[in-house]
C-alpha positions as CSV (number, residue, x, y, z in Angstrom):
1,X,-40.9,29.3,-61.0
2,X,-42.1,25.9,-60.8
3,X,-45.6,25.1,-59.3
4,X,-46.3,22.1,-57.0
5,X,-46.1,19.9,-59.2
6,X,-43.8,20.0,-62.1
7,X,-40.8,18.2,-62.2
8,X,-37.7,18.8,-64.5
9,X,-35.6,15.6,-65.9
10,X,-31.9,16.0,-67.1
11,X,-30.7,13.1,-69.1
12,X,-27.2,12.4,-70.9
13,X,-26.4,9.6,-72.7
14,X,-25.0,8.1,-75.8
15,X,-27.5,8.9,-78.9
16,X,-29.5,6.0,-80.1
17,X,-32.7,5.9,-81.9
18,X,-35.9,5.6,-79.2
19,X,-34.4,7.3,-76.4
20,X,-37.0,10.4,-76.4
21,X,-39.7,7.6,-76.6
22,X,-38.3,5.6,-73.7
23,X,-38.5,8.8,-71.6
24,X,-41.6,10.0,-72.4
25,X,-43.4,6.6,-72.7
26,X,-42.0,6.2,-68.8
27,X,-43.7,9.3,-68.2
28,X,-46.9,8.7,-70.0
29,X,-47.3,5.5,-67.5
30,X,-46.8,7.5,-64.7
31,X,-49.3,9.5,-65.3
32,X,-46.9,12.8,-66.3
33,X,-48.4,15.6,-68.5
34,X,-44.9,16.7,-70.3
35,X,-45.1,20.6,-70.5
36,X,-42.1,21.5,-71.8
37,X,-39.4,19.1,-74.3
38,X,-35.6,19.8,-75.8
39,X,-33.1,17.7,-77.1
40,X,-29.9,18.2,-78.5
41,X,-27.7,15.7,-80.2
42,X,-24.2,16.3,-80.9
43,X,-23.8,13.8,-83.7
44,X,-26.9,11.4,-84.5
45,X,-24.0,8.9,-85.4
46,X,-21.8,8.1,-82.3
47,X,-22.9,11.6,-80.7
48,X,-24.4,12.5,-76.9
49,X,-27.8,13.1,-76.6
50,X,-28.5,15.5,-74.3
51,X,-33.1,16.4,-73.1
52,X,-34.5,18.3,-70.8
53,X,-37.8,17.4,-70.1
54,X,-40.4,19.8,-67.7
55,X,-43.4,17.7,-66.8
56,X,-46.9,18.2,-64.3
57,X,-47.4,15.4,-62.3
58,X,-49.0,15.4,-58.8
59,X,-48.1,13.7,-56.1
60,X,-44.2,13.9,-57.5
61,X,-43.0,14.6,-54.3
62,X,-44.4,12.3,-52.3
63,X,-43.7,9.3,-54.5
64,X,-40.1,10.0,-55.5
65,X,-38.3,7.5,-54.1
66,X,-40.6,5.0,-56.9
67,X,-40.5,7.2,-59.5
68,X,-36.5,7.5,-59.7
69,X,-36.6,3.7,-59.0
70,X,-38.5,3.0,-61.8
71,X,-37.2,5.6,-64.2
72,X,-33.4,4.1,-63.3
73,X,-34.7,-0.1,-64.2
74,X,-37.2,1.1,-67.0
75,X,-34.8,3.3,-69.2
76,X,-31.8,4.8,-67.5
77,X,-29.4,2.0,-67.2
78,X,-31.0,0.2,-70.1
79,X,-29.6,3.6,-72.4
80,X,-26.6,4.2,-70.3
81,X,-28.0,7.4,-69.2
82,X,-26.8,9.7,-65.9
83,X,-29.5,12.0,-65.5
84,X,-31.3,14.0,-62.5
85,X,-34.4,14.6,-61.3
86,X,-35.5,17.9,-60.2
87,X,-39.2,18.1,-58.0
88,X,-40.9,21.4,-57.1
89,X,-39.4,21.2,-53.3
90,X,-35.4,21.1,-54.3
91,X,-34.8,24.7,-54.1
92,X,-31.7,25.9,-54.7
93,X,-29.3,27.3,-51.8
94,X,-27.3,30.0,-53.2
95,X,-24.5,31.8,-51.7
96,X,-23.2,35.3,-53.2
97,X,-19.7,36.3,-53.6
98,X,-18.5,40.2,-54.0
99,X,-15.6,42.3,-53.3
100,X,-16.2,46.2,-53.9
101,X,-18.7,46.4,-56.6
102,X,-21.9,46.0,-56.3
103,X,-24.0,46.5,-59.8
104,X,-24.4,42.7,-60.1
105,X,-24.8,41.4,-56.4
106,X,-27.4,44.0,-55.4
107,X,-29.2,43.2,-59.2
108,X,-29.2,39.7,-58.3
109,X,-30.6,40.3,-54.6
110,X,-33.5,42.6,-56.2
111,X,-34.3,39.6,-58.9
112,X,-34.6,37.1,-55.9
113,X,-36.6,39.7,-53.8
114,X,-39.3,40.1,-57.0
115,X,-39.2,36.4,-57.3
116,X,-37.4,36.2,-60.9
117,X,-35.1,33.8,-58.8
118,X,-36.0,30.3,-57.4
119,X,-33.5,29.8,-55.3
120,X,-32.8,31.0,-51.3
121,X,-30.1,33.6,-50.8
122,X,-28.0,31.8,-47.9
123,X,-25.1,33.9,-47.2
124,X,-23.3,36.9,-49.4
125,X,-19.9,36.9,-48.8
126,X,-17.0,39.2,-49.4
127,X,-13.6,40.4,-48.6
128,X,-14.4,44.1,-48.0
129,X,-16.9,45.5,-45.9
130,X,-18.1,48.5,-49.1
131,X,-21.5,46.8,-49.5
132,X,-22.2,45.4,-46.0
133,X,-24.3,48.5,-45.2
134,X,-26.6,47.9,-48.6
135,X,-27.0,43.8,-47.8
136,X,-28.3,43.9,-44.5
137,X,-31.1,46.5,-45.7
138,X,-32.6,43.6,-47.8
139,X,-32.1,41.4,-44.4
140,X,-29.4,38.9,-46.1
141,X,-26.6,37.9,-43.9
142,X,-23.6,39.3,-44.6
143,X,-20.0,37.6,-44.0
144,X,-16.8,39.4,-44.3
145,X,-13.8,37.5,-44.7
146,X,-10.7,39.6,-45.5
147,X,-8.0,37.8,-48.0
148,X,-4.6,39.2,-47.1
149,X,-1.5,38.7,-49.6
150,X,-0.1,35.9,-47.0
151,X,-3.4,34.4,-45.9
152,X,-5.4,33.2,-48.5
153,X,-5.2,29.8,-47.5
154,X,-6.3,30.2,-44.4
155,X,-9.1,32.9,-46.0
156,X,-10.5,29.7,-48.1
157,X,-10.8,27.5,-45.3
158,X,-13.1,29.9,-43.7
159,X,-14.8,30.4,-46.7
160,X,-15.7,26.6,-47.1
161,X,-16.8,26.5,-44.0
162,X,-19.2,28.9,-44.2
163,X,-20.4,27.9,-47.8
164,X,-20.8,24.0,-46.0
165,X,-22.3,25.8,-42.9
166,X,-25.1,27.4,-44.9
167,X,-25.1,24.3,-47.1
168,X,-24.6,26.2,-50.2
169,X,-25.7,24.2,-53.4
170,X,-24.5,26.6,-56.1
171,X,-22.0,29.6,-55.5
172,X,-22.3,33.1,-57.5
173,X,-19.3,35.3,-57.9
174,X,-20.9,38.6,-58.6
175,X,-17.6,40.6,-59.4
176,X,-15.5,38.7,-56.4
177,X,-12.5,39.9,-57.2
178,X,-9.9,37.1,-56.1
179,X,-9.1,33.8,-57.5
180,X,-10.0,30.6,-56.1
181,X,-7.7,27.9,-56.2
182,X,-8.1,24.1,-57.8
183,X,-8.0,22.6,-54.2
184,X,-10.7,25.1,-52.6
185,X,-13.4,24.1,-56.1
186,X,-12.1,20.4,-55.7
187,X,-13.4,20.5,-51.9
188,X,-16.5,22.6,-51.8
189,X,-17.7,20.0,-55.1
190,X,-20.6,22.6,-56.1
191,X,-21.3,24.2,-59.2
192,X,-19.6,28.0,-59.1
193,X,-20.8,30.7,-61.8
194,X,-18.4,33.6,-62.6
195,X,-18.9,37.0,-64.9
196,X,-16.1,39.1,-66.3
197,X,-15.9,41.5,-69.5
198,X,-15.3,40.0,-72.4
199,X,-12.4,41.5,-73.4
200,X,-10.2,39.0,-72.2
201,X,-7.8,37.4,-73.1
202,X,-6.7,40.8,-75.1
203,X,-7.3,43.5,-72.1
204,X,-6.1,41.3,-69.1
205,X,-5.3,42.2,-65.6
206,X,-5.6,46.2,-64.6
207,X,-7.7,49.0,-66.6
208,X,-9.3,47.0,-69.6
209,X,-11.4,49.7,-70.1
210,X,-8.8,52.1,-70.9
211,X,-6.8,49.8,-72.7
212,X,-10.0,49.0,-74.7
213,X,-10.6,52.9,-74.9
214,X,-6.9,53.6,-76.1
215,X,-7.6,50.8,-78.5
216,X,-11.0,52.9,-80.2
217,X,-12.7,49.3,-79.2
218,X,-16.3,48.9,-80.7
219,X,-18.5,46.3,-78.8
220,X,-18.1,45.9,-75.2
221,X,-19.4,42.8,-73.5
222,X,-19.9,40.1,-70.5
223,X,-19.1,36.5,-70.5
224,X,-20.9,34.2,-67.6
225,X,-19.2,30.9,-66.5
226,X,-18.4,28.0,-64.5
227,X,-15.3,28.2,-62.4
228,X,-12.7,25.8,-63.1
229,X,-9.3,25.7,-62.0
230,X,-8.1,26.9,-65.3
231,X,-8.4,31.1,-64.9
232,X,-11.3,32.1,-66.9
233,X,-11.6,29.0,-69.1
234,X,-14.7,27.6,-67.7
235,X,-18.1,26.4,-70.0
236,X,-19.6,29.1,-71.1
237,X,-23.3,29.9,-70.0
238,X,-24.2,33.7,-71.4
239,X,-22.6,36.3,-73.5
240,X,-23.9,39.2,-74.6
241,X,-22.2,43.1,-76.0
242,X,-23.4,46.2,-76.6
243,X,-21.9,48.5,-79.1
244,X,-19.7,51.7,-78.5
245,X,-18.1,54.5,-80.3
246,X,-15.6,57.0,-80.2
247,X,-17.6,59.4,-78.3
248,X,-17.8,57.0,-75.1
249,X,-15.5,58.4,-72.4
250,X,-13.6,55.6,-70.4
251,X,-16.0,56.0,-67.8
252,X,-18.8,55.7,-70.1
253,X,-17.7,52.5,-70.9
254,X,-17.3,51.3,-67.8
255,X,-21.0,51.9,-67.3
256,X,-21.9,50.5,-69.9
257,X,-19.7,46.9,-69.4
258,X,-21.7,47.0,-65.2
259,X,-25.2,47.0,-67.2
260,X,-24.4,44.5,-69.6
261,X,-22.5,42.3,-66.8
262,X,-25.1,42.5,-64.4
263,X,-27.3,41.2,-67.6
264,X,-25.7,38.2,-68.5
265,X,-24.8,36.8,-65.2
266,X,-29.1,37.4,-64.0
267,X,-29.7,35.2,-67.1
268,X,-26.9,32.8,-66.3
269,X,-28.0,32.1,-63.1
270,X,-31.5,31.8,-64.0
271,X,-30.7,29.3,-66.6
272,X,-28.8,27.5,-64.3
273,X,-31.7,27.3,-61.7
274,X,-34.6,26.1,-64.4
275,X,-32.3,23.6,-64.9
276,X,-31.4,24.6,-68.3
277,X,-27.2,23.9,-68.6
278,X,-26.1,20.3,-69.2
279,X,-21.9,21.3,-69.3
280,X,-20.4,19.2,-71.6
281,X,-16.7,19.1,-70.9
282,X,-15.2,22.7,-71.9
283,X,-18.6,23.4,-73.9
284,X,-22.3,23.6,-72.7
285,X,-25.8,22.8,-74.1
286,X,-28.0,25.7,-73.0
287,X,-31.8,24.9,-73.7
């Protein structure tokens, strides 16, 4: 969690030599104590350099407006660099998506209570009522919107609305259990984070744990993502598996994909809220 007065820089931009100097000799004059430093580059010849850069500096806040002024004339657009600034009072605005199951939304609702998640739980959202009763214990409002067969248009209108409505800045499908289309992620134009077993692609569609059981599978896992129109396909934030053996009943591996989902998507949110995912077209650079 970030005190009053630590900042987080994301920069992108083609790799040169001097660009880690130019960023922290613009913080050094500003008075910035740098607390925290990666870098990645993808090829030190013609490559993308990608930094994440934590730093204290009071008063950040208040003097934004300069600062981003002066960081964008002194060494942005000299470097070609997009980039963004995150101060200590941009907290995130997250909405939570679920249908029946509730392992990973009421995980994620317990990590924001304890405080493992900076970020403000705007809305949860799903198209069954199952887990209404459970939310509004932990005083989150909870929105039912029902996707029938022939109204699932009219089912993600609603649900932009009410993502726009609660002004929403990142979206958390915690086992929502319906597809969104291209034109719904094209309009709501924020960041979306799904989890799904990693089985797939070779256990699709109905029952992948007892296809995986009939197969005598051997590691069972989660894979955490951004939503993109393609089903699935999305850059990759967390993975993780644990291992089975013949002994584990179907439902015993059932339990043991909800622990290791509700895992990976707690960390892949978190990483996404310290500002630690830079997506690099169908890839991402996780620091």
């Amino acid at each position: 969690m970030q005190d009053d007065h630590t900042a987080r820089l994301l920069v992108r931009c083609p790799d040169r030599p001097g660009l880690v100097a130019a960023v922290s000799g613009f913080l050094f004059r500003a008075g910035a104590n740098i607390v925290e430093s990666q870098q990645h580059s993808s090829d030190p010849v013609g490559g993308t350099f990608f930094l994440r850069t934590a730093f204290h500096l009071p008063g950040i806040g208040a003097d934004r407006d300069a600062f981003e002024r002066g960081f964008a004339h002194e060494v942005a657009e000299p470097h070609g660099m997009t980039w963004r600034l995150r101060c200590p009072e941009d907290r995130t605005r997250m909405a939570l998506l679920a249908s029946r199951e509730g392992h990973c939304l009421l995980d994620l609702l317990w990590r924001r209570r304890t405080g493992e998640l900076d970020a403000d739980v705007v809305a949860v959202v799903s198209n069954h009522r199952d887990l209404e009763g459970e939310v509004d214990v932990l005083g989150v409002p909870y929105h039912h919107i029902p996707v029938p067969r022939d109204g699932k248009a009219d089912a993600e209108r609603q649900l932009l609305e009410l993502l726009r409505a609660h002004r929403a800045d990142l979206v958390v499908l915690a086992r929502y259990m319906q597809i969104l289309s291209g034109a719904f992620l094209e309009a709501l134009d924020r960041p979306v984070i799904n989890i799904h077993h990693s089985f797939l692609p070779a256990f699709a569609g109905a029952q992948p744990y007892a296809r995986a059981h009939d197969r005598g599978v051997k590691i069972i896992g989660a894979t955490a993502h951004y939503v993109t129109e393609e089903l699935d396909a999305g850059p990759i934030i967390e993975q993780d598996v644990a291992r089975v053996d013949h002994t584990h009943a179907i439902g015993d591996l059932e339990r043991v994909g909800r622990d290791v989902e509700r895992v990976v998507l707690a960390r892949a949110v978190l990483r996404h809220l310290d500002d630690r995912v830079i997506v690099d077209g169908s890839r991402t650079v996780v620091f």
